[in-house]
C-alpha positions in Angstrom: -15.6 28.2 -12.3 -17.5 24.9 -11.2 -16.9 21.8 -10.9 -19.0 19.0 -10.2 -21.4 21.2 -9.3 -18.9 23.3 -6.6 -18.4 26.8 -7.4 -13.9 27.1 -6.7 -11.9 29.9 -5.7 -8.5 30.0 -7.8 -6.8 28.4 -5.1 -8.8 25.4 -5.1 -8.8 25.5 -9.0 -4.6 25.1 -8.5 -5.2 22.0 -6.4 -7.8 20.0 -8.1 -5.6 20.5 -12.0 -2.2 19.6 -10.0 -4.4 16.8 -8.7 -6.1 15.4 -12.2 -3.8 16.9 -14.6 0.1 17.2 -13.4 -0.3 13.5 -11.9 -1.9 11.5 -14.4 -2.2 9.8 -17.8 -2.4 6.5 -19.6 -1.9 2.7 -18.3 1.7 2.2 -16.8 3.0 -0.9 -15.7 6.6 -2.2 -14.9 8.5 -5.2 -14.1 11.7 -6.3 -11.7 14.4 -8.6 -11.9 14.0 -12.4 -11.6 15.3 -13.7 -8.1 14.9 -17.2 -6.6 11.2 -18.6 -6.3 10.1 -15.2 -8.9 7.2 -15.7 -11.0 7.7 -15.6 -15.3 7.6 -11.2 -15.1 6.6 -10.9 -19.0 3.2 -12.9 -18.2 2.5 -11.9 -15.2 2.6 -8.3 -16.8 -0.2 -9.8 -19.5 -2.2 -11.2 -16.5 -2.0 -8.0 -14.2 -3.1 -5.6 -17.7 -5.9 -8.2 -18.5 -7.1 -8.2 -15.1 -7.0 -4.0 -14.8 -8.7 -3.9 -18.1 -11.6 -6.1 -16.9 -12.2 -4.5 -13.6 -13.6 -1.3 -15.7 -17.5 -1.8 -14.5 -16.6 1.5 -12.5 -19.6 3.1 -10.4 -21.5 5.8 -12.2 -20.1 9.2 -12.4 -17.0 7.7 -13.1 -14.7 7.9 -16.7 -14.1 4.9 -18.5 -10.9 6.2 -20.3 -7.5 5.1 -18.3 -5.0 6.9 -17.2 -1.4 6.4 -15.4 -1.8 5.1 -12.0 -2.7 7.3 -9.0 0.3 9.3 -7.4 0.5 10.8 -3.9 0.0 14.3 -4.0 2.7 14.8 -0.7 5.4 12.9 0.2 5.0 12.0 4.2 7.5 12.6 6.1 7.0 9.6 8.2 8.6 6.2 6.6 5.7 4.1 7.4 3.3 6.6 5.4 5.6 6.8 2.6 5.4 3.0 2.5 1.4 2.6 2.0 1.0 5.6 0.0 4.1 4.4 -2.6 2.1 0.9 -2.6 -1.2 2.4 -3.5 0.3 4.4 -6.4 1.7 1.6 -8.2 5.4 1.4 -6.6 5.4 -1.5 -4.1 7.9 -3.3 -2.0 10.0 -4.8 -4.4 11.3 -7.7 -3.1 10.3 -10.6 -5.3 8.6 -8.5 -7.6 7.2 -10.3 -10.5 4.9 -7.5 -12.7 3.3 -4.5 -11.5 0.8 -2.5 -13.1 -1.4 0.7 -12.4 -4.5 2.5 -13.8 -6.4 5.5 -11.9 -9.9 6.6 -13.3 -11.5 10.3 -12.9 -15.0 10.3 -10.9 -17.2 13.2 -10.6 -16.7 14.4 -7.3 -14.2 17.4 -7.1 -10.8 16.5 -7.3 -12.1 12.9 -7.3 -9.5 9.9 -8.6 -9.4 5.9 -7.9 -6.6 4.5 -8.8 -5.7 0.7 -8.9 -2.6 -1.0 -9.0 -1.6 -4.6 -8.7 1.6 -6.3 -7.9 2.3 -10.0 -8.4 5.0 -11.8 -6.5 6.7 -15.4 -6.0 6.5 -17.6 -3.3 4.3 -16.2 -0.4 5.7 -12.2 -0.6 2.6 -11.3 -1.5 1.3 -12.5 1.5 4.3 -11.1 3.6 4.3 -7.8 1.7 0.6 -7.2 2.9 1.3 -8.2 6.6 4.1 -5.3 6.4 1.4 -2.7 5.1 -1.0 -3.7 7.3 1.9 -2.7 10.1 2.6 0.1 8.6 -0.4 1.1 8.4 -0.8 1.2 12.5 2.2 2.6 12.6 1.1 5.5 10.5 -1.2 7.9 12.6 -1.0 11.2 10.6 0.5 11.5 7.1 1.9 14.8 7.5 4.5 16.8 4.6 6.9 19.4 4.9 5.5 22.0 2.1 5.5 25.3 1.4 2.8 27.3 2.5 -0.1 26.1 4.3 -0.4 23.1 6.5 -0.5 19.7 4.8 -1.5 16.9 7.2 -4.2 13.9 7.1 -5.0 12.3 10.0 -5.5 8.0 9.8 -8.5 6.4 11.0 -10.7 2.9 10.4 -12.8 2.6 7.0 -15.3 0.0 7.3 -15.5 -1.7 4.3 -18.0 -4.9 5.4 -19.3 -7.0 2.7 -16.1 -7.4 0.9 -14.0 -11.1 1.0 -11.2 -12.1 1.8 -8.1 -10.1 3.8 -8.6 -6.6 3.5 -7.3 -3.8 5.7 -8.8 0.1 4.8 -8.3 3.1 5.9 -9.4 6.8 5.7 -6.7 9.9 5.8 -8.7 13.0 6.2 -7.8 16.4 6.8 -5.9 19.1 5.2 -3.9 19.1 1.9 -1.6 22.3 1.4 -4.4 24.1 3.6 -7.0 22.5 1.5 -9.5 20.0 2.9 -8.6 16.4 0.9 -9.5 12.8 2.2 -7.9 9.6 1.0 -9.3 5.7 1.4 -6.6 3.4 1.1 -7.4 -0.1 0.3 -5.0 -3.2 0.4 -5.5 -6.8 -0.6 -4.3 -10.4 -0.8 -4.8 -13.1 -3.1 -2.5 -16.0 -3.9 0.4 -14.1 -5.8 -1.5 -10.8 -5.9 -0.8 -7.7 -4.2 -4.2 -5.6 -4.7 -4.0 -1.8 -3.9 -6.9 0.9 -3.9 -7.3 4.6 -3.7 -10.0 7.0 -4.0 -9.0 10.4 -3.2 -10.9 13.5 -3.7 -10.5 17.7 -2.9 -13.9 17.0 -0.2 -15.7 14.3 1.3 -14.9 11.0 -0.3 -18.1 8.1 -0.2 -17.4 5.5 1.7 -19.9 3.6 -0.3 -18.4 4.1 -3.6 -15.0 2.9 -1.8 -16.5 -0.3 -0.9 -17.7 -0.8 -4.8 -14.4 0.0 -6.4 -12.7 -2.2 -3.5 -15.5 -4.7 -4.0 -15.1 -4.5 -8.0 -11.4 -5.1 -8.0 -10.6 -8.0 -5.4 -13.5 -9.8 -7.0 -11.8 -9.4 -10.4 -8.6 -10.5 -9.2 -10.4 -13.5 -6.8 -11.9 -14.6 -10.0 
């Protein structure tokens, strides 16, 4: 069997359908409970869907139809990792949660998803909730997971993502999924109320470039 244009072995047919098939779907999206300074969570819902639904100008090769946000294919054993990779499928810190919502699109490459989720918050959490990502996210030097069978462990280095506005922080996790190679760009945004998350994931190499334009793509969306 191939797939975009890769002739797999069964064992890398199991891992790209666990990947595109047993962890997504439609659009999800889900609200918290009101607390002091929290934002109105029923339209801020409206407001996070509207602004998923518009950022669909996805780079060729990629599908137009929605599904359920991205989910982690491991779960790291390290607490910092857990926290960016829960953020960047669609279940961020909650405190002060407003509205979150979550949408991943197939690409292409093999094995290749992006998924985007956004969180709104009251007050200036937003802004906090980033500052403690970007921490964790020097904090996290290699995602690694206790699994059965073969090594699952992706090592955490810069992804330069120039060109794009605003405060950003990106990063690439490359390296071995389940003995597999897989690489993961994580991408995480501020703006006003807005948590902004991105991943692009994918069984091989993942662009950089095409990284940059669904980054790019999304924080101008939720700029605007």
């Amino acid at each position: 069997m191939t797939f975009g244009g890769t002739v797999m072995t069964r064992g890398m047919r199991i891992v790209v359908f666990a990947v595109l098939y047993g962890l997504v779907g439609g659009v999800t999206a889900g609200c918290a409970g009101s607390q002091e300074g929290a934002v109105d969570g029923t339209a801020e819902l409206r407001r996070l869907r509207a602004l998923l639904d518009e950022a669909r100008d996805l780079p060729e090769g990629f599908s137009t139809r929605p599904r359920d946000g991205w989910q982690a294919p491991f779960r790291p054993l390290d607490e910092d990792c857990r926290l960016v990779l829960d953020a960047a499928a669609g279940r961020p810190p909650e405190r002060a949660l407003g509205a979150r919502a979550a949408v991943a699109y197939q690409g292409d490459g093999l094995g290749e998803l992006a998924g985007f989720a956004l969180a709104s918050y009251g007050g200036d959490d937003a802004a906090s909730h980033f500052d403690a990502l970007t921490d964790a996210l020097s904090d996290c030097p290699v995602a690694r997971a206790r699994m059965a069978g073969r090594s699952t462990a992706l090592r955490v280095s810069g992804l330069d993502l120039e060109g794009i506005d605003g405060e950003i922080q990106a990063r690439r996790l490359s390296g071995r999924l389940n003995g597999y190679p897989y690489e993961i760009h994580l991408v995480f945004a501020v703006s006003g109320r807005t948590l902004v998350s991105l991943v692009h994931a994918g069984v091989r190499d993942v662009d950089a470039a095409r990284t940059r334009e669904l980054a790019g793509l999304l924080v101008d969306e939720v700029a605007a």
